[in-house]
Each structure stands twice: as structure tokens, then as C-alpha cells.
Wavefront OBJ file of the C-alpha trace (Angstrom):
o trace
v -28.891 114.262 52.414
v -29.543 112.114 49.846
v -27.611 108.924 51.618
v -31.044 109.337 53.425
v -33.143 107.745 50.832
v -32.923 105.585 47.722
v -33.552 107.002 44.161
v -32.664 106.295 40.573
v -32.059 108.974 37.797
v -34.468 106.837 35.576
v -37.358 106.288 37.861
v -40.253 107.618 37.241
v -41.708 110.229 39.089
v -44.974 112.589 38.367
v -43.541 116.383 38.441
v -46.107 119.021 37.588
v -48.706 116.515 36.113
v -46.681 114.766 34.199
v -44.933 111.167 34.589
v -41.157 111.752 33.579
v -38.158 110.301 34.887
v -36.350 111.630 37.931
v -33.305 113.062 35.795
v -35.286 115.130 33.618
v -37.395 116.157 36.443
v -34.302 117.302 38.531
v -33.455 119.272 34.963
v -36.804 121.213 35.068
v -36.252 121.756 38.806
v -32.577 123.775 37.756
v -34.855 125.659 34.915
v -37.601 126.748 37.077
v -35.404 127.596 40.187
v -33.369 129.683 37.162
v -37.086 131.818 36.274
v -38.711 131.436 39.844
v -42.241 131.597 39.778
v -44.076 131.512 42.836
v -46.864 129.295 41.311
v -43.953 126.637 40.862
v -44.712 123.402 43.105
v -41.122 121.810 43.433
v -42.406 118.503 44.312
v -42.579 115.012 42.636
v -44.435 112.032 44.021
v -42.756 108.527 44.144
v -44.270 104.531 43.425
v -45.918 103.793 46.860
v -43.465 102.364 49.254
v -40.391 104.690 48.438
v -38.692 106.956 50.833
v -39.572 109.738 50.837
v -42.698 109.037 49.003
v -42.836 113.308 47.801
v -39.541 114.564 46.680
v -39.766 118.732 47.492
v -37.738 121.311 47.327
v -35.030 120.505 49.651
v -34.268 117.106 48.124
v -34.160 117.991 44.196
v -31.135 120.587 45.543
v -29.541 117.634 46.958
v -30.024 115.341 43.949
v -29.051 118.897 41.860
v -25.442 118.239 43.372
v -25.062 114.785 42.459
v -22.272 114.166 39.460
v -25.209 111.615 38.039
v -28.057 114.795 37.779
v -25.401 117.136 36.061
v -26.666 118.826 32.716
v -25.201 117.272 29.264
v -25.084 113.555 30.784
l 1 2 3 4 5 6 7 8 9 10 11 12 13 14 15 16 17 18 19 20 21 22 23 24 25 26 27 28 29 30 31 32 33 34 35 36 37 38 39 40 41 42 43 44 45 46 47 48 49 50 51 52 53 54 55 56 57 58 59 60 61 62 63 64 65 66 67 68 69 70 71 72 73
């Protein structure tokens, strides 16, 4: 899946209010999906112009496998 779009570990996303970069983002997504909370919105909105311009659910488990998103980098 994520061949499908573009993304950088160190772009900047905003993930539950917040402006963080994608990396730590995707590390709060593993946390949260650890202590699921129905509450939790697993989403974090892109720059204008980037595809897809919402990351949700489905795409932080895709960037979750990738060797660069791995915990202790």
C-alpha cells in the first residue's frame, strides 16, 4: 500500500491536535492501537497537495511495517 502515495518519516503531520512529524506520529499510532480506546481518531492530516491528504487507520498499519517506522531508529 504505501507504493500508493509519497511520505517522509520527518514530515510533518497534525495527529490528535498536535503538529509532529510522521515518525513519531506512526509511534503513537503502535501505543494507542496497544491501549485501544474507542475515542482514538487514527488519522493525521497532510500539507495541501499530498496524497492522500488524511492518513487513517489503514495507512499508519502500512507505514507501521516499514523498516524506516520501526521503534529504537
Amino acid at each position: 500500500m504505501t507504493s500508493m502515495f509519497d511520505y517522509d518519516p520527518e514530515e510533518t503531520v497534525s495527529f490528535e491536535g498536535h503538529d509532529i512529524s510522521l515518525k513519531e506520529a506512526v509511534m503513537r499510532y503502535r501505543q494507542a492501537k496497544a491501549h485501544p480506546d474507542p475515542l482514538t481518531d487514527f488519522s493525521a492530516i497532510r500539507d495541501p497537495g499530498k496524497i492522500p491528504q488524511i492518513f487513517e487507520a489503514e495507512h499508519f498499519d502500512a507505514l507501521a511495517a516499514r523498516a524506516e517506522f520501526e521503534s529504537g531508529d
